[in-house]
C-alpha positions in Angstrom: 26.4 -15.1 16.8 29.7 -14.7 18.3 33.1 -14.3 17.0 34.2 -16.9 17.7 35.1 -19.6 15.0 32.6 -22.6 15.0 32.1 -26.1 13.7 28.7 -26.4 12.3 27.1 -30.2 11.2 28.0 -29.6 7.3 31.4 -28.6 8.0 31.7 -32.2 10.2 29.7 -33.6 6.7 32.4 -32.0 4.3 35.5 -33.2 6.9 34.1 -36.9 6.0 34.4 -35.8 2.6 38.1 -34.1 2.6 37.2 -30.8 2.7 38.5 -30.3 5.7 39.3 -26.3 5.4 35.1 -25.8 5.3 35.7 -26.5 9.7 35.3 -23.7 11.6 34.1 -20.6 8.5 31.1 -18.6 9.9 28.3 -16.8 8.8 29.3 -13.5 6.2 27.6 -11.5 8.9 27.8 -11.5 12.6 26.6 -7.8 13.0 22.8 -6.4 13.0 22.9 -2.6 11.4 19.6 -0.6 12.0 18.2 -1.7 8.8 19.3 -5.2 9.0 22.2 -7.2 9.0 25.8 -6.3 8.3 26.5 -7.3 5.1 29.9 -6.1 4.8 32.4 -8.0 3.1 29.4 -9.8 1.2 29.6 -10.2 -2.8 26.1 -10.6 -4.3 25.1 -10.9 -8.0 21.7 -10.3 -8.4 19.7 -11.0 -12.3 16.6 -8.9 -12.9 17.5 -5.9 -11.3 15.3 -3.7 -13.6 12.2 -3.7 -11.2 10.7 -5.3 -8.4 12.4 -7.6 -5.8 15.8 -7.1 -7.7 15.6 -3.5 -8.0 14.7 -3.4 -4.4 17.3 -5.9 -3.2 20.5 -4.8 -5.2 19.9 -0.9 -3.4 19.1 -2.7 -0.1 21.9 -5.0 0.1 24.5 -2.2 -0.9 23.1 0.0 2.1 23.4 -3.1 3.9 27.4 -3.2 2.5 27.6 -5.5 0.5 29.4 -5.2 -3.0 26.5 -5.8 -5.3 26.4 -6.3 -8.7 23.2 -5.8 -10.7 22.5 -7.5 -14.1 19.5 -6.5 -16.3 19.3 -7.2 -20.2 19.1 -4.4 -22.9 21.6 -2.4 -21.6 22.2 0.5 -21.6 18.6 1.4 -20.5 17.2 4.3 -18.3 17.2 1.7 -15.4 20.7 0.5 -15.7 21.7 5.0 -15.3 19.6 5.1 -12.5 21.6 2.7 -10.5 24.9 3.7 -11.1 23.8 7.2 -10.1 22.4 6.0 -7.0 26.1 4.4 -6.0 27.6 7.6 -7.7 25.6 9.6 -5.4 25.5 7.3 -2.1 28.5 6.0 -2.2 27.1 2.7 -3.0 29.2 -0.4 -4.0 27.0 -1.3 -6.5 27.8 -1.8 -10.2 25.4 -3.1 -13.2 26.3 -5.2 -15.6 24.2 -7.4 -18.6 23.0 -10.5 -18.6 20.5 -12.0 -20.3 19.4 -14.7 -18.8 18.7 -16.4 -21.8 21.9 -16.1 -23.3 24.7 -18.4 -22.6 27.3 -15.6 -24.0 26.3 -13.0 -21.5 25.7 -14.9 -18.8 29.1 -16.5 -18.5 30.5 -12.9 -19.7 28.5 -11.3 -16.8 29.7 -13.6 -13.9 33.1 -13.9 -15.1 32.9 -9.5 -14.8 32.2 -9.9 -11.3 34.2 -12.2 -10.2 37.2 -10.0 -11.7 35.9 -7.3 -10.0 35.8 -9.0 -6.7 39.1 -11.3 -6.9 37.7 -14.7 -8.2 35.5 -14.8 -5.7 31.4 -14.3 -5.5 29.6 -15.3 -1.8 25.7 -15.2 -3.2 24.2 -15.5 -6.1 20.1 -14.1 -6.5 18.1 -15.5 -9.4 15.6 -13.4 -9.4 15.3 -12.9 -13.1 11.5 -14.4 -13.5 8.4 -14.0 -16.2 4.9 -14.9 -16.1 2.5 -15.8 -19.3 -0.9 -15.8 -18.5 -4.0 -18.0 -20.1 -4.8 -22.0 -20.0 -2.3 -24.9 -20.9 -3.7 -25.6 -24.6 -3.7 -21.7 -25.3 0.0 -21.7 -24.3 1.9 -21.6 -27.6 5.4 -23.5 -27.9 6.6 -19.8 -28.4 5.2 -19.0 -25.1 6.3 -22.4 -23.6 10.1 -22.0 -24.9 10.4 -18.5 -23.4 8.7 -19.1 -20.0 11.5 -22.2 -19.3 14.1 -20.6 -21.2 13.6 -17.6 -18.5 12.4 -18.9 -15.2 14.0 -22.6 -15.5 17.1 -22.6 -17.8 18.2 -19.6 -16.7 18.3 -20.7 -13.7 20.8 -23.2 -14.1 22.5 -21.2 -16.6 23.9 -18.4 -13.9 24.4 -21.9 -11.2 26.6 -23.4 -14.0 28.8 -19.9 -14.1 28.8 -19.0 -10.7 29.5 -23.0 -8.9 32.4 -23.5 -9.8 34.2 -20.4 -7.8 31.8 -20.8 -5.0 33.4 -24.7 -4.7 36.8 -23.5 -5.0 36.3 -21.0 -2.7 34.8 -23.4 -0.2 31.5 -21.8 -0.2 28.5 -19.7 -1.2 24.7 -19.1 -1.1 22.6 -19.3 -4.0 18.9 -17.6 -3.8 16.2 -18.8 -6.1 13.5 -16.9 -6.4 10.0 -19.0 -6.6 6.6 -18.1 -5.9 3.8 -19.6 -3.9 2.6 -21.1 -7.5 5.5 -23.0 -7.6 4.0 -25.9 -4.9 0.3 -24.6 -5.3 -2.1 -24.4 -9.1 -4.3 -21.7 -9.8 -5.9 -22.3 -13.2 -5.4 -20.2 -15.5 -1.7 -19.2 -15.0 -0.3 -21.7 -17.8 2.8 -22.5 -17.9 3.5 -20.5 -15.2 3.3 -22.9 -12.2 5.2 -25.7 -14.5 8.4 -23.7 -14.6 8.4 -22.7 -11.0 7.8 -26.1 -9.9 10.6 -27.5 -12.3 13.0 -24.6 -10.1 11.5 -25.7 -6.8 12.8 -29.4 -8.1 16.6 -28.5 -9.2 17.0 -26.0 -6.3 16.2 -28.9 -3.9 18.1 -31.0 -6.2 21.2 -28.9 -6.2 21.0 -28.3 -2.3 21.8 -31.8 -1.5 24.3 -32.8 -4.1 26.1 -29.3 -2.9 26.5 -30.2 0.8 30.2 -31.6 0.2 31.1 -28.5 -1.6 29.6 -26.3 1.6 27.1 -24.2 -0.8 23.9 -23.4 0.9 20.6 -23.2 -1.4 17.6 -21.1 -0.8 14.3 -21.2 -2.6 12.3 -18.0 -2.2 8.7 -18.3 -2.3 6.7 -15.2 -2.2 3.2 -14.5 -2.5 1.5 -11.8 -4.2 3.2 -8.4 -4.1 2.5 -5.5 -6.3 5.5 -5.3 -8.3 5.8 -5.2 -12.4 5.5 -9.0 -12.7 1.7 -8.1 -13.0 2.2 -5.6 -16.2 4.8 -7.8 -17.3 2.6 -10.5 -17.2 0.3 -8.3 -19.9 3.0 -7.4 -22.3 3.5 -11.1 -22.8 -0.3 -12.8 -22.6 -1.8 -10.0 -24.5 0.4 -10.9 -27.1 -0.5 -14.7 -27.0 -3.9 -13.9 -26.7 -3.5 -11.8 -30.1 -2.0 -14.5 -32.3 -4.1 -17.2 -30.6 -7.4 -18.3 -32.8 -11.4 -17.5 -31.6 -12.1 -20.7 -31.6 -9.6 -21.6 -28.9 -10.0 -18.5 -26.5 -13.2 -19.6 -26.8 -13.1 -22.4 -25.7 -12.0 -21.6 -21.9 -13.6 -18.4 -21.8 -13.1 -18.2 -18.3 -10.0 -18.2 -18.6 -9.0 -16.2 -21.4 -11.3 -12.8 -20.9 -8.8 -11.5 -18.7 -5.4 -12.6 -20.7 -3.1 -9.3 -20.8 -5.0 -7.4 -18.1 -4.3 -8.5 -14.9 -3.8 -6.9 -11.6 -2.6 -7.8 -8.3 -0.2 -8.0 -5.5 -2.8 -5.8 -3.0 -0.7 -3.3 -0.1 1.9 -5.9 0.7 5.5 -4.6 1.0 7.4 -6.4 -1.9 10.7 -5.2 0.8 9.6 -8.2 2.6 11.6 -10.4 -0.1 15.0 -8.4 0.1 14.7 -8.1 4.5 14.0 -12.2 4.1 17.0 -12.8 1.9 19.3 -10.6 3.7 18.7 -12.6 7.0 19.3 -15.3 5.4 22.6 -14.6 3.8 23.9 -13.3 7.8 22.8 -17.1 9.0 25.1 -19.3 9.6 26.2 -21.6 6.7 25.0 -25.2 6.9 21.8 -23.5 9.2 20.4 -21.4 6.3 16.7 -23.5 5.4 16.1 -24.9 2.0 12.9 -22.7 1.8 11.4 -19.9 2.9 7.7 -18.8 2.4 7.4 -14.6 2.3 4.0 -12.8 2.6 2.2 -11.6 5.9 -0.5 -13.6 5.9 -0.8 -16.1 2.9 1.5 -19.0 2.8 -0.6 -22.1 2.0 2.5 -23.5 0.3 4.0 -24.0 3.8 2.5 -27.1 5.1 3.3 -28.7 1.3 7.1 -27.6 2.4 6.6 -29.4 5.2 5.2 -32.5 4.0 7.8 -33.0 1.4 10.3 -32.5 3.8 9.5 -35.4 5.7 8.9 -37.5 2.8 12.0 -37.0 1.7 13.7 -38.1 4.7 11.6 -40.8 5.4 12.9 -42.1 1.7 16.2 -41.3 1.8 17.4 -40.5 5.6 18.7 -44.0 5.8 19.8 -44.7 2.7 23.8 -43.9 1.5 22.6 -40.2 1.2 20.7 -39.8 4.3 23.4 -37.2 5.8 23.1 -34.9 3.2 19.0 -35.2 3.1 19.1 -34.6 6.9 21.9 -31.4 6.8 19.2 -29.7 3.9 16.3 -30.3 5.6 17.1 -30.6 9.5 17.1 -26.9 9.9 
């Protein structure tokens, strides 16, 4: 992209609107690094930075430039050291703080610490913080249930609610929800699991189109399977389930319950692949970043479902009162 400044189709959306000072803003990054894009001058908060995609993305996106914050719960904690000795070290813009997902308290303590570390002003925001509970629907206690929305759904919307209203005043940002391929697709067996990813997939799509006035661009990720510690996290909370649940109901779906707190997966894949996606995205454009984005090298049934809805959608609504901001979200 060049440097010079351009009108994109939302800021000509927003103009109709009043927000007329969205005309003419750019992408964060213009630059390609080695590695990947320029991120410089890029504020990111990321939740779940413990392990996994988060731990990978909050080093990647600092080497990228970017001033990153990490947030993990139970701090302090071995991992939390680990990252501020990388920056130490590095010379890495990249501080940790807590949040709990879970909690309203730290969540809106959290964001409000980075934005006044970074002058009221945050450009991306990762929810990457994510749990899985294995075993069938009926063996799914309301313990289970609770913790699995309370995490992958409600927390969610709990860092959105904290982090919107700077991103409006400041005339833009880019939130990243992190999905899964089981969040469009069921595999039996996975509970609750696919319930909570499809109610994200629903309010991230949701939130893209009633954000298009305020110029804030929303990305749901959707990998596949990666070898990363969702697998043994998985365990430490289905074996538990699987404990307190009665004979007679494991039982009763053996075939699915044999394996609750032992499973394995994710095959050679390179879980990198979610950080390099995300980081392209963030250097796009705003108002041409897509509303989804499937991640795996070879599996990503979920696609043609993408797809599909997609042009449901606007065949429903592309005429109607609301058909400009249907079309900006999904005519990408």
């Amino acid at each position: 992209m060049s440097e010079e400044m351009k009108i994109d189709r939302r800021a000509v959306l927003a103009l109709g609107a009043g927000a007329a000072a969205m005309a003419g803003q750019t992408a964060f990054a213009q630059t390609e690094t080695a590695d990947g894009p320029d991120l410089s001058g890029v504020s990111i908060l990321v939740t779940g930075t413990s392990s996994g995609f988060g731990r990978l993305g909050v080093e990647y996106y600092a080497r990228l430039g970017a001033k990153v914050f990490a947030t993990m719960r139970n701090v302090p904690r071995p991992e939390a050291e680990e990252l501020r000795d990388l920056a130490s070290t590095d010379n890495l813009d990249l501080s940790v703080i807590e949040i709990d997902v879970t909690s309203d308290e730290q969540v809106k303590a959290g964001v409000a610490e980075a934005l006044a570390a970074n002058d009221g002003k945050l450009d991306v925001l990762v929810n990457n913080a994510g749990i899985s509970v294995g075993g069938p629907v009926e063996v799914q206690d309301m313990a289970a249930t609770k913790l699995i929305f309370d995490t992958n759904v409600y927390g969610c919307h709990r860092m959105a609610l904290a982090a919107l209203p700077s991103m409006r005043a400041n005339g833009g940002g880019q939130i990243f929800n992190i999905s899964s391929q089981l969040g469009r697709l069921i595999i039996p067996g996975f509970g609750l699991y696919s319930s909570s990813k499809f109610a994200l997939e629903a309010m991230s799509e949701q939130m893209a189109y009633e954000l298009v006035p305020h110029g804030v661009d929303v990305t749901i990720i959707q990998p596949g399977g990666y070898p990363t510690k969702i697998w043994s996290n998985n365990n430490d909370n289905s074996g538990p389930l699987k404990a307190r649940t009665s004979e007679d109901l494991l039982a009763a779906y053996p075939e699915l319950t044999a394996g609750m707190g032992e499973r394995t997966g994710g095959g050679s894949t390179d879980p990198m692949d979610v950080p390099r996606a995300i980081a392209e995205i963030i250097a796009m454009p705003k108002g041409t970043r897509p509303l989804r984005r499937a991640v795996h090298p070879v599996a990503r049934p979920q696609e043609t479902i993408n797809d599909v809805s997609a042009q449901t959608q606007i065949a429903m609504l592309g005429q109607s009162p609301l058909g400009p901001w249907i079309k900006d979200v999904l005519e990408r």
